[in-house]
Biotite code that builds the C-alpha atoms (Angstrom):
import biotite.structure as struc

atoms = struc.array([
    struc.Atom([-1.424, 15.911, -4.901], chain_id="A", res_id=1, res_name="UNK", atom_name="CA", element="C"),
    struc.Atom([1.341, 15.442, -2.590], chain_id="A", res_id=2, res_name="UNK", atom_name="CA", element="C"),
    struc.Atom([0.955, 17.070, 0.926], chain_id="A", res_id=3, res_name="UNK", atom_name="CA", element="C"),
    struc.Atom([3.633, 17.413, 3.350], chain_id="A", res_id=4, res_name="UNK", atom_name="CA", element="C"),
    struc.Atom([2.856, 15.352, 7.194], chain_id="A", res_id=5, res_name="UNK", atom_name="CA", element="C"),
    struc.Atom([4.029, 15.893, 10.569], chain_id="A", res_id=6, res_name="UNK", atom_name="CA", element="C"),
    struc.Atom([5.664, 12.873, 12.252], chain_id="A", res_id=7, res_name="UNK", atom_name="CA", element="C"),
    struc.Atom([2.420, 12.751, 14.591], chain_id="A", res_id=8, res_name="UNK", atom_name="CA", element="C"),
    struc.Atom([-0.214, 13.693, 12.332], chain_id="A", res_id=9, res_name="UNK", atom_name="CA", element="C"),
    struc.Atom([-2.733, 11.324, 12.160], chain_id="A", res_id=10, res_name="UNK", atom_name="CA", element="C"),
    struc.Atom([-1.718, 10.099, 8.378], chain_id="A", res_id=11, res_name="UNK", atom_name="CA", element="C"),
    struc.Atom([1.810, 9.838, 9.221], chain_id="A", res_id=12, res_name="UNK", atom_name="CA", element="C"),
    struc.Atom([0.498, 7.117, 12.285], chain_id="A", res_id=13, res_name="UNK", atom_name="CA", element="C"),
    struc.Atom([-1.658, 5.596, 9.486], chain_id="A", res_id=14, res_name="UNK", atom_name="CA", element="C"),
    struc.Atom([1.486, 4.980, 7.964], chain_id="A", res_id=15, res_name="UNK", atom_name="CA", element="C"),
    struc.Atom([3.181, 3.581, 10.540], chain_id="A", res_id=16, res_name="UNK", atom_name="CA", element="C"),
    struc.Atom([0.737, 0.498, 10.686], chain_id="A", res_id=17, res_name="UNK", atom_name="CA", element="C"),
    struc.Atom([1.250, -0.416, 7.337], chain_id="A", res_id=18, res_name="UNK", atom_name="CA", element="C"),
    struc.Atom([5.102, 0.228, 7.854], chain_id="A", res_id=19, res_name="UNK", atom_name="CA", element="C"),
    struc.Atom([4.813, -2.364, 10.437], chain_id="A", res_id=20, res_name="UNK", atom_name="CA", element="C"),
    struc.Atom([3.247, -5.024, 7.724], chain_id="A", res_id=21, res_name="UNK", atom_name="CA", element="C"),
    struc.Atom([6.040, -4.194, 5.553], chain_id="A", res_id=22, res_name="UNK", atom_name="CA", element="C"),
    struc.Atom([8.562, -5.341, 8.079], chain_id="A", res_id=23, res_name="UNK", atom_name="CA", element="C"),
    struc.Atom([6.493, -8.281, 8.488], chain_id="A", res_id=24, res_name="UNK", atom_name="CA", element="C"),
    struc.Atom([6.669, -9.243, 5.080], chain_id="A", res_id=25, res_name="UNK", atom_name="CA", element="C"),
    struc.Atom([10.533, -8.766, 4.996], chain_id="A", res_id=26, res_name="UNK", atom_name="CA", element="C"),
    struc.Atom([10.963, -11.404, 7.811], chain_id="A", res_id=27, res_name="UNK", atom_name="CA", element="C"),
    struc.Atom([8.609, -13.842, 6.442], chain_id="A", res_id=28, res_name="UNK", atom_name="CA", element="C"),
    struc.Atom([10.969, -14.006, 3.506], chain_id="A", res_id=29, res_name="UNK", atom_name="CA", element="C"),
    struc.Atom([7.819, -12.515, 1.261], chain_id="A", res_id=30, res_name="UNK", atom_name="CA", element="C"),
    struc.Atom([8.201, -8.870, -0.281], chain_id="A", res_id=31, res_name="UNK", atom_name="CA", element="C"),
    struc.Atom([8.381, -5.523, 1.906], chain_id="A", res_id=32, res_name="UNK", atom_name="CA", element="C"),
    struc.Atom([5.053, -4.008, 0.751], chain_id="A", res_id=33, res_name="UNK", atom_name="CA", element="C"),
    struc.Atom([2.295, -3.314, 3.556], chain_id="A", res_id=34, res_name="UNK", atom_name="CA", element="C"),
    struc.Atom([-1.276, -1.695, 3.478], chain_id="A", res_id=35, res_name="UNK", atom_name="CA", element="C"),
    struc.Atom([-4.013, -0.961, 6.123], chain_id="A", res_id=36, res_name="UNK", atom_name="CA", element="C"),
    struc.Atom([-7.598, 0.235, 5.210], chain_id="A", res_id=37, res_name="UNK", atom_name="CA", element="C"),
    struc.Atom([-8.936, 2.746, 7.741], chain_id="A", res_id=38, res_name="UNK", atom_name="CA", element="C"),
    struc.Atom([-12.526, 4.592, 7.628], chain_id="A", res_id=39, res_name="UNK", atom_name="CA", element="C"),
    struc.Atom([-12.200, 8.244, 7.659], chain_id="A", res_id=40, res_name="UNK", atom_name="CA", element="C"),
    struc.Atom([-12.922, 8.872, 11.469], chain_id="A", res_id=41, res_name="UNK", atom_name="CA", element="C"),
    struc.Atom([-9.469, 7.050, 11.881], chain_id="A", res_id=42, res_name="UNK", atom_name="CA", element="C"),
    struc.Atom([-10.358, 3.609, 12.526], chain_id="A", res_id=43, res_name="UNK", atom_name="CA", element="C"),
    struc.Atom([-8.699, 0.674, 11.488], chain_id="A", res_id=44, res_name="UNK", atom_name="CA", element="C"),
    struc.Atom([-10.524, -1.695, 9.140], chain_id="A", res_id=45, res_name="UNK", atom_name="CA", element="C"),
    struc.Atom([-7.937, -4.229, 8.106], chain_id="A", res_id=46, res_name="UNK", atom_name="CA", element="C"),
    struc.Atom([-4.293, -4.496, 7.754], chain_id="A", res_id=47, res_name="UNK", atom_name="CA", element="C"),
    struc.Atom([-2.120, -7.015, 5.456], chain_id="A", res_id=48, res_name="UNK", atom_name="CA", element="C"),
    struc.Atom([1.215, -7.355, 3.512], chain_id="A", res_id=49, res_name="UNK", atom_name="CA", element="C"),
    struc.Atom([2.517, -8.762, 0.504], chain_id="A", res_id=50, res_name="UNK", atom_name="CA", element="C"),
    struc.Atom([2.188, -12.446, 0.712], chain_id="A", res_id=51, res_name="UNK", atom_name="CA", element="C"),
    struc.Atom([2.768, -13.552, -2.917], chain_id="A", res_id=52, res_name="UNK", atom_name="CA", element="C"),
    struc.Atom([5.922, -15.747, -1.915], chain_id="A", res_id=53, res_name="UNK", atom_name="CA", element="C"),
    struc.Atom([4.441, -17.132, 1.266], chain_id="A", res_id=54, res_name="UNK", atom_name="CA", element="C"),
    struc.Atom([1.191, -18.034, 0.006], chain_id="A", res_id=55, res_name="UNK", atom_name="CA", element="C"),
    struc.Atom([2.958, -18.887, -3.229], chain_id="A", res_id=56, res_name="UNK", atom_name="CA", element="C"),
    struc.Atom([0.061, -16.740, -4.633], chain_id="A", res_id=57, res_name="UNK", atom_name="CA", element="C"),
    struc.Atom([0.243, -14.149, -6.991], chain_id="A", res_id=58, res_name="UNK", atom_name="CA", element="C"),
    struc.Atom([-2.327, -11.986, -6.197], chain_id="A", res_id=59, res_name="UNK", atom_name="CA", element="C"),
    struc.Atom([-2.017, -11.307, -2.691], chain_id="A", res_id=60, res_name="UNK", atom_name="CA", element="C"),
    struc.Atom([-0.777, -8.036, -3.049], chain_id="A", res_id=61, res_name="UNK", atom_name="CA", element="C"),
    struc.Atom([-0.341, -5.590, 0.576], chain_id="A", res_id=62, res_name="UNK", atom_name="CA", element="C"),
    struc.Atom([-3.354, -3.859, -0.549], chain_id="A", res_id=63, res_name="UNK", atom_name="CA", element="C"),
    struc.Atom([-5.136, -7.125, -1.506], chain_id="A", res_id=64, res_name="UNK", atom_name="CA", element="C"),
    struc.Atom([-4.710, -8.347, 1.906], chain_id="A", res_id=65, res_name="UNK", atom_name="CA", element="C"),
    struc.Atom([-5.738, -5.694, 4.041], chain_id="A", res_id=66, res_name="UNK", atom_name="CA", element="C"),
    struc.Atom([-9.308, -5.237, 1.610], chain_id="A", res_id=67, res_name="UNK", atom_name="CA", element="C"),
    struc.Atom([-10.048, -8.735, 2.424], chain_id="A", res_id=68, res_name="UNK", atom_name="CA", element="C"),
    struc.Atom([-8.675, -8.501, 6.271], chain_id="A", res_id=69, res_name="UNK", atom_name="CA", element="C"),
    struc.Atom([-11.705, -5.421, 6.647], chain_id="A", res_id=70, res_name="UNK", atom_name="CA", element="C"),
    struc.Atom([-14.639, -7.866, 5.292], chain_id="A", res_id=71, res_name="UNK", atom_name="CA", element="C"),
    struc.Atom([-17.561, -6.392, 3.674], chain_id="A", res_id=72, res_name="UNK", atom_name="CA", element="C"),
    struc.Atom([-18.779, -2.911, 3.974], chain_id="A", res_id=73, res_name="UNK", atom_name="CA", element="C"),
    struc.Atom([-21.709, -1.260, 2.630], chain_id="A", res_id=74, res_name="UNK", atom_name="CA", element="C"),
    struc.Atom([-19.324, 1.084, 0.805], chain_id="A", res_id=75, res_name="UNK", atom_name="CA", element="C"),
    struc.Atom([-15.956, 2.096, 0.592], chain_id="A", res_id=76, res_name="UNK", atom_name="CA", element="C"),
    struc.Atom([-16.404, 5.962, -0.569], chain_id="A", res_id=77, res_name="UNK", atom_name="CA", element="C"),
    struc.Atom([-15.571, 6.671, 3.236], chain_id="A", res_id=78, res_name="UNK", atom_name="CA", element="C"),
    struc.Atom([-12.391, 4.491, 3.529], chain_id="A", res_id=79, res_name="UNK", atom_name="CA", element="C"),
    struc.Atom([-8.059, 5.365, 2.682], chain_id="A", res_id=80, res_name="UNK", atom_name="CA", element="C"),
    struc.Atom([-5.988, 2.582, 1.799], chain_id="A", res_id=81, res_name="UNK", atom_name="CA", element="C"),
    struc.Atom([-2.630, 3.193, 2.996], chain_id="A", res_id=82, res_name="UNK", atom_name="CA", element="C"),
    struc.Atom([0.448, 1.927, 1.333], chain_id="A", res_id=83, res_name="UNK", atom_name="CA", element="C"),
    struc.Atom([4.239, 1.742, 1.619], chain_id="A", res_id=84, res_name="UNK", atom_name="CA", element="C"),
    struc.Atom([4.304, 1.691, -1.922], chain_id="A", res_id=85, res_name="UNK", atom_name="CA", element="C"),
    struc.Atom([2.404, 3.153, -5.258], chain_id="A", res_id=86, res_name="UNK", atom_name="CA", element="C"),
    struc.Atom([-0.117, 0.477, -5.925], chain_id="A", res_id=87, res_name="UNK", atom_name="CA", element="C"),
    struc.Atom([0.484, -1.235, -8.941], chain_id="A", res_id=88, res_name="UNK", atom_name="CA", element="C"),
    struc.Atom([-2.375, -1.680, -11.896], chain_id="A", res_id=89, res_name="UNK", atom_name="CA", element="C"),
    struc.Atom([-3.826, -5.051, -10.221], chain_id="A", res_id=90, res_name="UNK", atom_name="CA", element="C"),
    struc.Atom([-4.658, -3.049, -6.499], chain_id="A", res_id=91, res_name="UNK", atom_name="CA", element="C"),
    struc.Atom([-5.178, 0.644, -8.717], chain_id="A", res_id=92, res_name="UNK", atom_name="CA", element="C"),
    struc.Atom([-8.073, -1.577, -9.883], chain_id="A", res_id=93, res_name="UNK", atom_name="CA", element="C"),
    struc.Atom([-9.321, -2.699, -6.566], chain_id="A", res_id=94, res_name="UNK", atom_name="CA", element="C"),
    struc.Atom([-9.253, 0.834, -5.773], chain_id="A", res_id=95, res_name="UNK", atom_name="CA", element="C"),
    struc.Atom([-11.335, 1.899, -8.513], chain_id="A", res_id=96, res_name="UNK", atom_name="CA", element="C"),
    struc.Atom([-13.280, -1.175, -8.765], chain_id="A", res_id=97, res_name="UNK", atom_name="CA", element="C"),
    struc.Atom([-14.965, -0.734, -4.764], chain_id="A", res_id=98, res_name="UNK", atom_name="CA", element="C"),
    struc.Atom([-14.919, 3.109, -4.799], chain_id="A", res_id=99, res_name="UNK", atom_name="CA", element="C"),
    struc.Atom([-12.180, 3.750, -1.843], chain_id="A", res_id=100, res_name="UNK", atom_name="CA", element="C"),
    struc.Atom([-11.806, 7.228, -1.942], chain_id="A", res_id=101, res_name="UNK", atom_name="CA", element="C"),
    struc.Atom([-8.423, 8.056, -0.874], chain_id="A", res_id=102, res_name="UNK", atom_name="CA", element="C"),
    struc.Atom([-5.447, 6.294, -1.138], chain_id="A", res_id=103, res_name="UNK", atom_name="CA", element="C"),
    struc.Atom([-2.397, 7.510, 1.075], chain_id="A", res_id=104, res_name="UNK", atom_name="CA", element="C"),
    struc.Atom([1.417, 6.369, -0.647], chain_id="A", res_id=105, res_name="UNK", atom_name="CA", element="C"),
    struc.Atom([4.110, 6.028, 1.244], chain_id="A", res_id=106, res_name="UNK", atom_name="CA", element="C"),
    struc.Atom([6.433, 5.936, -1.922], chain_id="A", res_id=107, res_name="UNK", atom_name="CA", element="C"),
    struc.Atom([6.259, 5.963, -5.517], chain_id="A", res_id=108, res_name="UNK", atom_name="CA", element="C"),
    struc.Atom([10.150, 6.363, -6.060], chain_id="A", res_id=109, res_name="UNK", atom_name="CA", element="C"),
    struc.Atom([11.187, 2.585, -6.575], chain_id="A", res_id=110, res_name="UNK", atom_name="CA", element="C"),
    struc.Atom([7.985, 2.009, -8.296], chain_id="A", res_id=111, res_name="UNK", atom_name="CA", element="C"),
    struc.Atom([5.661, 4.634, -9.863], chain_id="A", res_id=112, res_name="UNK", atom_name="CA", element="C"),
    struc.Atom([2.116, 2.651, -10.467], chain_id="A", res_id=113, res_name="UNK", atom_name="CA", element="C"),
    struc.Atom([-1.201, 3.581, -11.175], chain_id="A", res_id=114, res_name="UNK", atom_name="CA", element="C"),
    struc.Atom([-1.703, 6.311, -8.463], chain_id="A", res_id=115, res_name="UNK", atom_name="CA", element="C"),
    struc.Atom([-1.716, 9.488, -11.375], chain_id="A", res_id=116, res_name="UNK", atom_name="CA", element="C"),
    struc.Atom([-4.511, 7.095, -13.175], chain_id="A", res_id=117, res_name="UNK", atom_name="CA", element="C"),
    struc.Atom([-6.293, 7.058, -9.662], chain_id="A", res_id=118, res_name="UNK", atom_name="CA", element="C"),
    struc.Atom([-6.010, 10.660, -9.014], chain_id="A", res_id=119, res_name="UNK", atom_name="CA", element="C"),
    struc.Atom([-7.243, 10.894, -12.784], chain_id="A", res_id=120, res_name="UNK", atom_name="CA", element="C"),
    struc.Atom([-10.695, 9.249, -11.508], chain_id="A", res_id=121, res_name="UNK", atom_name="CA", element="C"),
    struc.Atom([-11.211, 11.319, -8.436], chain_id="A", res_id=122, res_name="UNK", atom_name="CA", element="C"),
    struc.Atom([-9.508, 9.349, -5.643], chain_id="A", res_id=123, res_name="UNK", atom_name="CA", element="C"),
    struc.Atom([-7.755, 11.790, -3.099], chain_id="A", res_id=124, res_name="UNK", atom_name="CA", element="C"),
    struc.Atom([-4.202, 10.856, -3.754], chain_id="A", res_id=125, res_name="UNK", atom_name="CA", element="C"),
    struc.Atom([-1.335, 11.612, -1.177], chain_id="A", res_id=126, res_name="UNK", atom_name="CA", element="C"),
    struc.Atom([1.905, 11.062, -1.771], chain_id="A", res_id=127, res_name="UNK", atom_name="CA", element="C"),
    struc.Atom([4.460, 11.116, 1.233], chain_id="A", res_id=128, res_name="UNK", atom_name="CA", element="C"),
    struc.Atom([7.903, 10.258, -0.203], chain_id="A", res_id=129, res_name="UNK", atom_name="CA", element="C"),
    struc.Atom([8.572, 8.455, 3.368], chain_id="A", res_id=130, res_name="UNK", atom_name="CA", element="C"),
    struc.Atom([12.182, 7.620, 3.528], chain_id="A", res_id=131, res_name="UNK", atom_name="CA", element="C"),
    struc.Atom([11.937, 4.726, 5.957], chain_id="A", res_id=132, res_name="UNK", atom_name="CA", element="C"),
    struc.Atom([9.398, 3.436, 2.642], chain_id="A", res_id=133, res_name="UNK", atom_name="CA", element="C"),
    struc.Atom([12.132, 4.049, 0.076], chain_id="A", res_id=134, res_name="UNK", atom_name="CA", element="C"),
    struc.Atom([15.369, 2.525, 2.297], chain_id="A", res_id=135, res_name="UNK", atom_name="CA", element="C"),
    struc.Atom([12.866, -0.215, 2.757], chain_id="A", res_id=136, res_name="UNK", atom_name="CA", element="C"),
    struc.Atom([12.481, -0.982, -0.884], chain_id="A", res_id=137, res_name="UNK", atom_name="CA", element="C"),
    struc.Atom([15.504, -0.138, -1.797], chain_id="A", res_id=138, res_name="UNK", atom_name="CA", element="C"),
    struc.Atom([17.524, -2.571, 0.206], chain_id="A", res_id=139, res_name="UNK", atom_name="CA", element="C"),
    struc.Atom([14.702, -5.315, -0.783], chain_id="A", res_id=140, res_name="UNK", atom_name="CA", element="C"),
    struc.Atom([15.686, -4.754, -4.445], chain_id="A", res_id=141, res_name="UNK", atom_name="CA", element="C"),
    struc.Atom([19.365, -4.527, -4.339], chain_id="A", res_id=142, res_name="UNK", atom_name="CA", element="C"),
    struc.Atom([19.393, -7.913, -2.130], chain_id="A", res_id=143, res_name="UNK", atom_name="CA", element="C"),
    struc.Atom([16.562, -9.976, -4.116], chain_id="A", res_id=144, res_name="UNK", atom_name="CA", element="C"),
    struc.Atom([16.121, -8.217, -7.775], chain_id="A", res_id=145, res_name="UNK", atom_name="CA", element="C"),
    struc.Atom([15.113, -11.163, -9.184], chain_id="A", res_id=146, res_name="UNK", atom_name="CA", element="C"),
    struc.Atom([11.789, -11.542, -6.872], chain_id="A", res_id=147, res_name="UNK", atom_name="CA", element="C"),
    struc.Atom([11.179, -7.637, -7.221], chain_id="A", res_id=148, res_name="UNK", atom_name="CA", element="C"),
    struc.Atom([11.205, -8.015, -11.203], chain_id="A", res_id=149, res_name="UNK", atom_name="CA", element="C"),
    struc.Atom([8.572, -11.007, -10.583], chain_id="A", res_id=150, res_name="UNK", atom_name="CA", element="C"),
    struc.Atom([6.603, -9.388, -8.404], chain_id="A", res_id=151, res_name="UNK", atom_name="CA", element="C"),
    struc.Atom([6.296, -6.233, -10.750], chain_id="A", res_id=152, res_name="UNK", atom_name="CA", element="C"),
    struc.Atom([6.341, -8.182, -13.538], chain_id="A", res_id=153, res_name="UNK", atom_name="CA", element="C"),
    struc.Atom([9.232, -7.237, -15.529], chain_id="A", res_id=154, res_name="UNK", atom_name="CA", element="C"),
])
C-alpha cells in the first residue's frame, strides 16, 4: 500500500500541486487541506482546497473542490485524487461513490480516515508520509485546535 517516491517522480509533482492548495487554504484563514484530480496520462483535471471556513460551508472539503473544479467526465476509473491529507468518510465516499481509481495521500499521521476502507474496495491507495504534509498539519492544529476538531468533527 504505501510506496516510496523520488522528489521528481511524477507522483511526488502531483503532490506538489495540491501542496500548493494547502498553502492557499492556510492564508485564506480556511484549513490547510489541498487536492488535485489528474487523469492517468498526468494531466491535470481540477485542483481545490478546503474552503469550509471561507465559504462558511461545510462540505467543501479539498477533495470536494477539486471533483467539482474537473466538471463532468464520462468516468472516473482513469483518474487519482491527490491529497495532503487521508480523506475523511464524507470525500472516502466521493471516491467510492464516482469510481476514481486511485487515490494518492500525502499524510494519514494527524488524521487516519477512510483510505484502509478505500483500499478495502479496490482503489489503488498510496500513502507518502510527506513531511512538508505533516509540519503542515501539525502547526495548523497546535495554532487553531478548535477549528481542526470542527472540521473533523470531534
Amino acid at each position: 500500500m504505501t510506496e516510496p517516491h523520488a522528489a521528481s517522480s511524477p507522483i511526488a509533482s502531483m503532490l506538489d500541486v495540491a501542496r500548493e492548495q494547502a498553502r492557499l487554504g492556510l492564508a485564506e484563514g480556511g484549513i490547510p487541506i489541498g487536492a488535485a484530480l489528474f487523469h492517468k496520462d498526468g494531466s491535470l483535471l481540477g485542483v481545490g482546497h478546503n474552503r469550509r471556513v471561507q465559504d462558511g460551508d461545510p462540505s467543501m472539503h479539498a477533495e470536494t473542490a477539486a471533483f467539482r473544479a474537473a466538471g463532468r467526465l464520462r468516468g472516473y476509473q482513469d483518474t487519482i485524487m491527490v491529497t495532503t491529507l487521508s480523506p475523511c468518510w464524507y470525500c472516502s465516499g466521493l471516491v467510492r461513490q464516482f469510481g476514481i481509481g486511485q487515490v494518492v495521500i500525502g499524510e494519514a499521521t494527524t488524521f487516519h480516515g477512510g483510505h484502509d476502507w478505500l483500499a478495502e474496495h479496490g482503489v489503488g491507495i498510496t500513502l507518502l508520509d510527506d513531511a512538508a504534509c505533516i509540519g503542515l498539519m501539525r502547526d495548523f492544529i497546535a495554532a487553531r485546535p478548535e477549528l481542526w476538531y470542527e472540521d473533523i468533527g470531534e
